[in-house]
N, C-alpha and C positions, 0 to 999 in steps of 0.2 A: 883044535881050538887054540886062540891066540891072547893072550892077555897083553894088553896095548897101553902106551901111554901118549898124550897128547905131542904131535910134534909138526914143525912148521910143513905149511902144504896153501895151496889156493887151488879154491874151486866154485864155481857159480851160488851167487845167493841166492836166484831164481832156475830154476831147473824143469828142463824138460823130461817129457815123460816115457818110459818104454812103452813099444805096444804088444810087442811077442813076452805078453802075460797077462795074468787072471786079475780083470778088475772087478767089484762087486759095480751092478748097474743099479740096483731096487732089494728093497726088501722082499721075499716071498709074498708076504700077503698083499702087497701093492697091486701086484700082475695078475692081471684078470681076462677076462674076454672083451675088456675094454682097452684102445689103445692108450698108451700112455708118453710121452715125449721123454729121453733123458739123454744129455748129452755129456760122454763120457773121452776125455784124452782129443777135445775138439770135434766127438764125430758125433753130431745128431743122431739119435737110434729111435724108431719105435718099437715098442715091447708089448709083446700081447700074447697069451696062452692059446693053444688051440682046443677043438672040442676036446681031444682028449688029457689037457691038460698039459703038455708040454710047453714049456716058454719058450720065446724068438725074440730075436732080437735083428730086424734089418734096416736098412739107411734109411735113416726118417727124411726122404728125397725120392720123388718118382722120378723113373726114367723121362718121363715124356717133357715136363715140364718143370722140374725140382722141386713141386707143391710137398707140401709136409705130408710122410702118409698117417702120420699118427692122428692128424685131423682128421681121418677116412673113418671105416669101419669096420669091424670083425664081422664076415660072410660065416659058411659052414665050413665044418669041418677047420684047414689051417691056413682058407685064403681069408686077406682084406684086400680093401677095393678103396683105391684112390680115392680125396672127395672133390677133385677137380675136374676130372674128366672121366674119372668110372674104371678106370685101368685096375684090372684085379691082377693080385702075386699069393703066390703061395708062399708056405712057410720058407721054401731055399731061395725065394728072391725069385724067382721066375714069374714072366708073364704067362698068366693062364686063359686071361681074357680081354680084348679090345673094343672099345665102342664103334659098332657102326661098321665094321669089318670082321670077315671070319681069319683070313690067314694073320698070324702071329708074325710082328718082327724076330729073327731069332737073337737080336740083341736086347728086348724089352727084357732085362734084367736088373737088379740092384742087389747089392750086398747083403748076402744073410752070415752073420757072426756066430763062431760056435758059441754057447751058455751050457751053463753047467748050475742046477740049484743045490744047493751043498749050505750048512751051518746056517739055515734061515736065511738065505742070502741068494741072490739068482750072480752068477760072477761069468763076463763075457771076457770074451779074446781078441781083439782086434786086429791083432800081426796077422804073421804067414798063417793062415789055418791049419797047413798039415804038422806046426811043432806045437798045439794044443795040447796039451797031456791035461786031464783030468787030476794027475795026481801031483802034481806041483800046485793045484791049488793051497793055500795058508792051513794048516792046522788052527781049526776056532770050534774044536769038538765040543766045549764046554756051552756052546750056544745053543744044542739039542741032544745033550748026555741028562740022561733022569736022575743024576747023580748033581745035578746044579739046574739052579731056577734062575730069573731074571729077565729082563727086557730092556730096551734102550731106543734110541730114535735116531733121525738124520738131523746133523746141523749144515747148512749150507753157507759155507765158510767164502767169505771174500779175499781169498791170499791164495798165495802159490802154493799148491801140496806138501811144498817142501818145508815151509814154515810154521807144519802142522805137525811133521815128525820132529823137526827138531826140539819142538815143545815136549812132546809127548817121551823124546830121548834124555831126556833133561828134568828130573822133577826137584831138582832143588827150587825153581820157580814157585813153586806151591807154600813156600815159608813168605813170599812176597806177595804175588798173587792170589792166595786162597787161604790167606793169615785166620779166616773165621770160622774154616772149618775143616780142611784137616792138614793146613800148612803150620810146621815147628820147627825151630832154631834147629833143631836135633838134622836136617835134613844136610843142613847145607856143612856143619862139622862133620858127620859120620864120615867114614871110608867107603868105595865101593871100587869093582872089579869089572870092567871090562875084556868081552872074548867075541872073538867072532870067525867066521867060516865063509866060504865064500856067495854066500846068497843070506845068511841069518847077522845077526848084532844082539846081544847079551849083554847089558847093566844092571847088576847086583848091588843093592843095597840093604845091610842091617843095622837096626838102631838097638839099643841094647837098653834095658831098664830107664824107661823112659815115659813122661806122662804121655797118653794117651789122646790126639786133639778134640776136637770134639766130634767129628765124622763118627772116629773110631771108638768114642766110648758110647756111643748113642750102641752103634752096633754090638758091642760087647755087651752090654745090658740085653738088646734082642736077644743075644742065646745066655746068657746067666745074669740072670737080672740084680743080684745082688751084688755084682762085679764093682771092687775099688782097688787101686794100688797102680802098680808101675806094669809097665806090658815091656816086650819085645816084636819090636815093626820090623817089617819087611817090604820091598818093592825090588821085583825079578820084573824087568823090561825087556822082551822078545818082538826082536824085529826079524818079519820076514820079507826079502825084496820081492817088488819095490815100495808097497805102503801098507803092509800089514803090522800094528804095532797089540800083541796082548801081553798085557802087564797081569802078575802076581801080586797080590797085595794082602795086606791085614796083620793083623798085631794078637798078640798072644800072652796071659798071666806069665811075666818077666821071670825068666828062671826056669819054667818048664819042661824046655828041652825043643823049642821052637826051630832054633836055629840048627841042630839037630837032625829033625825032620819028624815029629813030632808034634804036630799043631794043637791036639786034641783039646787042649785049651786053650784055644782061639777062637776068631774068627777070619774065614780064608774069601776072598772075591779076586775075581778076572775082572779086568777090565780089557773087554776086549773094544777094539781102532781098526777100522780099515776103512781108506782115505784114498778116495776117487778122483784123479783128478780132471774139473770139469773144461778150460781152460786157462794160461797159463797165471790168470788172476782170481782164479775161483776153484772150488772142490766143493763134492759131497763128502761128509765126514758120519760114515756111520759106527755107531759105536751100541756098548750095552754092557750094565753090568749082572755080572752072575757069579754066585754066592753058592756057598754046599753046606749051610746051615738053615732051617727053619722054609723047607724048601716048600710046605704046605701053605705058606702065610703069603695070600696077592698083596695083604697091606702091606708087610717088610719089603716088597717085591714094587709095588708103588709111589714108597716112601723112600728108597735108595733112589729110582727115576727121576723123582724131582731132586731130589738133593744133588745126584752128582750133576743133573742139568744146570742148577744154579752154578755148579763148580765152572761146568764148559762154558757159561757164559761171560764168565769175568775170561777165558780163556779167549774170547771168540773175540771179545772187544780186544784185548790188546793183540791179537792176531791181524784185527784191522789196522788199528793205530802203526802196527810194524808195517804192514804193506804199502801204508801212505807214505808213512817217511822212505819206504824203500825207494818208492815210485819218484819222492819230490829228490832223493840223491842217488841217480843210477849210479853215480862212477865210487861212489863210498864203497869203505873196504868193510868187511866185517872182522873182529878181533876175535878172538875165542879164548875160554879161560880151561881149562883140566877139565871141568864137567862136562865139556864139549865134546867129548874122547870120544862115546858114542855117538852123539849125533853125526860127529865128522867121517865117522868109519859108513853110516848108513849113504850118508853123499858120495861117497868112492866106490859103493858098491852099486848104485844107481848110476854112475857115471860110467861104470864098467858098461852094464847093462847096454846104456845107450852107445856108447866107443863100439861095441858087438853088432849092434843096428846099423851103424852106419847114420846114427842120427846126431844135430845136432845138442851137445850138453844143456846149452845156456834157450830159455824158453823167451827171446827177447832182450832186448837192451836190460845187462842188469851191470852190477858191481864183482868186483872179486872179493873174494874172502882170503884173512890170512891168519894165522896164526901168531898170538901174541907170546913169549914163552919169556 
């Protein structure tokens, strides 16, 4: 691990996407025996469980005619059946069946994608299929460990993916943007440390004897109700390439031994991110938080939901507003200020990825970025 500080560099403000790696497609519960449409990194997919429950994920495009198959229908067992002209595929993309003819073209094929359901999340592959590892999928244990509760949804963001970690790599914005409930001056003075590895990125933040905003005193009172005084915050930001981002969070009676490691008088929440991207002006953005306090309680579990949803809302609009102006000034540079450090290091390491592919960085007419120092 590397401890980094901000230094001149340019690289795309709109950025392309690897495909040799694990994106999430749908939440588990989404995928059913019914088809479903999702188009992930530009590639139209249908998704649909077979009898025995295994999810698919193949080119929402038949062979014969590129009708959508997710229009079609789930038959038995792991075939659907075009709804254009009756053309049935089994789960690996093969033709099983033809109208009107017995012999089989032996080209009547289409793409079947490996998946993999892992941390409530169904997460496809799109690259070469045979460097699919299973186990380079993201660490997002905390999403079905009985040791933490919680829930979260999908936002379906209008911007380039890229401008969703840089957010999420960056939370002094939250003193600005989310001043009413858990953004503090305390953010943007504190010190923090950046490290990173060649596929992770690490931003450390502690706040030390410090009020409480109101996010985090609402929460503090859920586990000690009688809770007043000064706390000790934290925010550990973990990024895994190329768009998985869970953040550590929560605040603790100041003085405890928090920063230590020691939380026992606190309260601890994940916020966990991981940011699909749809094409190169839109993404699914699915996220959830989960908490290892009062893990019996669906209201606290209810009531975080909508709270930090209102958070990502003010998040979502100026996410727009940023893509517009992106859009009305392709040739604009972007500046970057020290807090930049990680988001800049998450873009090199995404840029690696694709430099490896053989694919283009830049996702379209955009601007360079530079460094202001």
């Amino acid at each position: 691990m590397t401890i980094i500080q901000t230094t001149s560099s340019t690289t795309n403000k709109v950025l392309n996407y690897p495909l040799n790696t694990w994106y999430v497609a749908a939440w588990d519960h989404e995928v059913t025996r019914t088809l479903i449409s999702r188009t992930v990194a530009d590639k139209p997919l249908a998704i649909y469980r077979t009898e025995d429950g295994r999810p698919v994920a193949l080119a929402d495009a038949c062979w014969h005619r590129l009708a959508p198959l997710s229009q079609g229908k789930v038959l038995t067992r792991d075939e659907i059946q075009c709804p254009y002209h009756g053309i049935v595929y089994n789960s690996a993309g093969r033709c099983v069946s033809m109208p009107a003819q017995e012999t089989i073209n032996p080209s009547a094929t289409v793409p079947s994608y490996p998946v993999v359901e892992r941390h409530r999340f169904l997460w496809v592959w799109l690259g070469d299929a045979t460097l699919a590892n299973p186990d380079t999928i993201p660490d997002m244990h905390q999403m079905d460990h009985p040791e933490w509760a919680g829930d979260g949804l999908t936002i379906p963001v209008t911007c380039n993916y890229q401008l969703v970690l840089d957010n999420l790599m960056d939370l002094t914005h939250e003193e600005f943007v989310h001043g009413s409930s858990i953004g503090q001056a305390e953010l943007s003075e504190s010190d923090f440390e950046v490290t990173h590895d060649d596929t992770t990125v690490t931003v450390s933040r502690w706040m030390h004897n410090i009020d409480a905003p109101p996010f985090w005193l609402k929460n503090m009172r859920d586990k000690f109700p009688d809770f007043t005084g000064k706390v000790d915050r934290w925010q550990i930001i973990h990024f895994e390439a190329p768009s998985t981002i869970c953040i550590d969070v929560g605040v603790a009676k100041a003085g405890t031994g928090a920063p230590e490691g020691d939380r026992s008088q606190g309260v601890n929440g994940y916020v966990m991110n991981t940011i699909t991207p749809e094409t190169a002006r839109s993404a699914h953005y699915f996220w959830a938080f989960m908490r290892n306090y009062r893990l019996e309680s669906q209201l606290i579990t209810s009531q975080l939901r909508a709270g930090v949803s209102g958070v990502f809302k003010e998040d979502e609009d100026m996410l727009l507003a940023q893509q517009t102006a992106i859009d009305a000034n392709p040739d604009y540079e972007f500046y970057n200020l020290n807090i930049d450090a990680g988001g800049l290091w998450v873009r090199r390491l995404i840029e690696r990825m694709l430099e490896a592919e053989g694919r283009p960085v830049s996702a379209g007419r955009a601007g360079r970025l530079s460094t202001a120092n």
